[in-house]
C-alpha positions in Angstrom: 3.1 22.3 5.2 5.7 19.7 4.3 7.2 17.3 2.2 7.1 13.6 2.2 8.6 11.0 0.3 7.1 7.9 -1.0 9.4 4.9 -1.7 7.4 1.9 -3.9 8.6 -1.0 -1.7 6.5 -3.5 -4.1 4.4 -3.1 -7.0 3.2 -6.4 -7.9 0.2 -8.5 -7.0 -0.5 -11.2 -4.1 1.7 -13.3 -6.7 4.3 -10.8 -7.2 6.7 -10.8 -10.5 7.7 -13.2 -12.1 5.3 -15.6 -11.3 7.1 -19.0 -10.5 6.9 -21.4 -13.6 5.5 -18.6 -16.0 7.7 -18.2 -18.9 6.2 -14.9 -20.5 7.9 -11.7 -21.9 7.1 -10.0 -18.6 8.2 -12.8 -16.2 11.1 -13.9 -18.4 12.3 -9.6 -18.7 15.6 -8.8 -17.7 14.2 -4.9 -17.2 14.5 -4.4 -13.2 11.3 -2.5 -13.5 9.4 -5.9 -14.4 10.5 -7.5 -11.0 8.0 -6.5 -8.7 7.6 -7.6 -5.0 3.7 -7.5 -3.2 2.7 -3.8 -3.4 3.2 -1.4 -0.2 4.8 1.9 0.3 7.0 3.6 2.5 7.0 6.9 3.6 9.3 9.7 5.1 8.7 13.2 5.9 10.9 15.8 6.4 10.6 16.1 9.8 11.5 12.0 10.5 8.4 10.6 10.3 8.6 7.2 8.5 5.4 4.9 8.1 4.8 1.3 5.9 1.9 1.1 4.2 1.1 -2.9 4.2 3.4 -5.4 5.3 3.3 -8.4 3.1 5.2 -11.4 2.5 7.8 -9.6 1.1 8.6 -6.6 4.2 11.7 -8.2 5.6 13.5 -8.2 2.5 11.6 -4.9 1.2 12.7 -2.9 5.1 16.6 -4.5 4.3 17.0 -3.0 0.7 15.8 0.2 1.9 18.4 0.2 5.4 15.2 0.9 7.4 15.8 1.0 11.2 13.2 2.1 12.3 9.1 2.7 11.8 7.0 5.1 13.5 3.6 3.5 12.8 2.3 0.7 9.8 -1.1 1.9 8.1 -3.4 -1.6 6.8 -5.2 -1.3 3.8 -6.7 -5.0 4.1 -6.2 -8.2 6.0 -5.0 -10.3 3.2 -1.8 -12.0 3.4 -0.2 -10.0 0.5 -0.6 -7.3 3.0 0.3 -8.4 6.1 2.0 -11.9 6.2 5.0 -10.0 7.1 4.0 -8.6 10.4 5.7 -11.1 12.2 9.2 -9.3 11.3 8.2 -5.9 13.5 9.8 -7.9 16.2 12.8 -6.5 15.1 11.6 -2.9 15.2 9.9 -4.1 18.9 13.8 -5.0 20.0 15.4 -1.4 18.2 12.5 1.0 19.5 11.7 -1.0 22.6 8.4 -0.9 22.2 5.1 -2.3 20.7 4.8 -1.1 16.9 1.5 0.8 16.2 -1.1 -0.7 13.8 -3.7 1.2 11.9 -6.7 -1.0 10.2 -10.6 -1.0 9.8 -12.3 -3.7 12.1 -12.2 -6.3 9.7 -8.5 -6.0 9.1 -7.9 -5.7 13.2 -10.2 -8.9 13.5 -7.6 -10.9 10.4 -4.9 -9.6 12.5 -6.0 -11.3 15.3 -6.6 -14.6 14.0 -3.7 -14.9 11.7 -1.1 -13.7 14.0 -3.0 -15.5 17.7 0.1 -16.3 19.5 0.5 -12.3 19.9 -2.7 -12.0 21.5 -2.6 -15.2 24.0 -2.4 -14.0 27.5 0.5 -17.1 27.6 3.1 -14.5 26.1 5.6 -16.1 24.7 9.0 -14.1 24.7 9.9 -13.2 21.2 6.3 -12.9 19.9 5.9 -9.6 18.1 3.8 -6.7 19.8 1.1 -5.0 18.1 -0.2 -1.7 19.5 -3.8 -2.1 17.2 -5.8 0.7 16.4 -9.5 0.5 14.9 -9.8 3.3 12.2 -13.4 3.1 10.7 -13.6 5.6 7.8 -17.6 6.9 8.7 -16.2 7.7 12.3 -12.4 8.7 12.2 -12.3 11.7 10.0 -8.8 12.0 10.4 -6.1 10.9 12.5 -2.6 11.8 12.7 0.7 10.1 13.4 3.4 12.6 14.6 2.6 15.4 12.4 1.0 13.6 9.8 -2.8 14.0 9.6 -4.5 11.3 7.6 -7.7 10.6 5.9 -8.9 7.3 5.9 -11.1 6.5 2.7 -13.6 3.6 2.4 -12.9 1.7 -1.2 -14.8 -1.9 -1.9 -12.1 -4.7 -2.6 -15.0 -7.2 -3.8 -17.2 -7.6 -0.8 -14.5 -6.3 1.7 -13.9 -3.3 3.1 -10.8 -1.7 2.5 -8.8 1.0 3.4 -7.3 3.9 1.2 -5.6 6.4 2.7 -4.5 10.4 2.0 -2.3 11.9 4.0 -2.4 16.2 2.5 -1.7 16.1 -1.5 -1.3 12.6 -1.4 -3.8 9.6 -1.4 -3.1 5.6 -2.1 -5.6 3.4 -3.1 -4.7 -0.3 -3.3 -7.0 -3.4 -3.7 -9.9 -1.1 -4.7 -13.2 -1.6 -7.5 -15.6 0.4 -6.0 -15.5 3.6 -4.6 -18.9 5.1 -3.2 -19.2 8.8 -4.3 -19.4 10.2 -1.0 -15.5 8.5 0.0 -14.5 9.3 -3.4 -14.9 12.9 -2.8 -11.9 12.4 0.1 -10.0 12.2 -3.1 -10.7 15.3 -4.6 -7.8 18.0 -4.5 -5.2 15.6 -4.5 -2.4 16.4 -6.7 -1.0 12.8 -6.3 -2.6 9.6 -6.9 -1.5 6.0 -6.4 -3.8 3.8 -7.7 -4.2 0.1 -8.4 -4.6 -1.0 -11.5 -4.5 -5.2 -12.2 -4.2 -5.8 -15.7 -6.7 -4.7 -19.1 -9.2 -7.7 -19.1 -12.4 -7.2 -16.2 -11.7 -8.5 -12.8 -14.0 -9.2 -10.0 -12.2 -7.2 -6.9 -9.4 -4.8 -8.6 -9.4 -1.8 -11.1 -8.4 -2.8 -14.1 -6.6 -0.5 -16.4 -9.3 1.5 -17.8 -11.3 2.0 -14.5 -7.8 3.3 -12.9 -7.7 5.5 -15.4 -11.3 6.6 -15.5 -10.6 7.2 -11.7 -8.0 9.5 -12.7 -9.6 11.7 -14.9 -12.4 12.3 -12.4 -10.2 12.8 -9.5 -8.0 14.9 -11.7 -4.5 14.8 -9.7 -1.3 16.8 -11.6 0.0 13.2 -11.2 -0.4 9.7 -10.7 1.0 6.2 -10.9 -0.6 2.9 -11.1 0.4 -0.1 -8.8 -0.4 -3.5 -8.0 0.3 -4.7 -11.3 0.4 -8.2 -13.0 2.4 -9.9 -15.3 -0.6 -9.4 -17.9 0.2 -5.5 -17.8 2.8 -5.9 -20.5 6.4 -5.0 -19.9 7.3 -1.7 -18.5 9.1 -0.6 -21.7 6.2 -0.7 -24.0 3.9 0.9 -21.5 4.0 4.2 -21.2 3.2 4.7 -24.8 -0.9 3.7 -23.9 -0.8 6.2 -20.7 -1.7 9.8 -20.5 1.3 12.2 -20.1 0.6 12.9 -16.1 -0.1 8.9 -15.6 3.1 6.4 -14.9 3.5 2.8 -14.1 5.0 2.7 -10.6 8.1 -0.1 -10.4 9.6 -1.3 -7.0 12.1 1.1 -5.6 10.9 4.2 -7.8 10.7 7.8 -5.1 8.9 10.2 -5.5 8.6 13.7 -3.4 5.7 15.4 -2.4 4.0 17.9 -0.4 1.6 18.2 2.0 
């Protein structure tokens, strides 16, 4: 046993909040916790373990508010470029830790990876490229897998028509990009005390939870708590939230920690 804790690097959607030119009540708030960058997560245990959760277009900034030096490993949920268009910024962890950073994904992450980012894999290496030590997870095979003392279950969730990953590491699990969950992944969920979940806006929407279905999620999975990211400008703002959410159920907001064990 352990403890871990999670730092919300970003909570926002692919594009983040405020939305440039929107001029609504959320975008125009003054409230910190209504500024929120593309969503991914940072983790530290107590033994010195630290691993990012995505790496979007936002990771420089996200790794310089939080004076992180260093990263053990970065866990991919999904190849979009919310998610990983900043990848090209491990170079400077490649130059601190003098080495190539290690990169967790399914296949179809791995294969975005590889297109997006080309010059890394070119057997013409060009000095200064980033290096990427990738490594396959597929969530029928890899029950587990562990980084440093971490042991971690990878969790199949349906973003739309592509695969993507969730992840629990002990009393913890994060779901991002997710609106389907087949029953047998979902039960990876069960006896998690808490959840991070996404949860888009209230209206229906073809590849994320929306509101209600986050919440439904929650009341099956039954964690003691849980927080919902990747949220919109169409959420409402933060201060008149909490009012519609059950007591054990919180809107996540960049730069919010939180402690757990596992």
């Amino acid at each position: 046993m352990g403890s871990l804790k999670l730092t919300f690097l970003g909570t926002g959607t692919s594009l983040g909040v405020p939305i440039i030119g929107c001029h609504c009540e959320v975008c125009s708030s003054m409230d910190k916790r209504d500024k929120r960058l593309r969503t991914s997560a940072l983790i530290d245990t107590d033994k010195g373990t630290r691993i990012c959760i995505d790496a979007g277009p936002d990771f420089r900034y996200q790794m310089l508010r939080e004076k992180v030096e260093y990263l053990d490993a970065i866990l991919i949920t999904h190849e979009h470029r919310d998610h990983t268009a900043g990848l090209d910024d491990v170079r400077s962890f490649n130059y601190l830790q003098r080495k190539s950073m290690d990169i967790y994904g399914n296949k179809e992450a791995l294969a975005g990876m590889r297109k997006m980012y080309y010059y890394v894999f070119e057997n013409s290496h060009y000095p200064g490229v980033p290096e990427f030590n990738l490594h396959e997870i597929n969530p029928f095979i890899t029950g587990s897998f562990k980084i440093n003392e971490l042991e971690i279950v990878p969790i199949k969730v349906m973003h739309a028509q592509l695969p993507t990953l969730a992840y629990r590491i002990g009393s913890l699990a994060y779901i991002t990009d997710a609106k389907m969950i087949s029953p047998k992944q979902e039960e990876k969920l069960y006896g998690v005390e808490t959840l991070v979940v996404n949860a888009l806006r209230w209206t229906e929407h073809f590849s994320h939870f929306t509101i209600h279905e986050a919440l439904a999620l929650i009341e099956k999975v039954k964690p003691k708590v849980a927080y919902l990211t990747h949220l919109s400008h169409e959420v409402g703002p933060y201060k008149d939230f909490q009012q519609f959410l059950p007591d054990n159920v919180h809107l996540a907001y960049d730069g919010l920690q939180i402690s757990v064990d596992y």
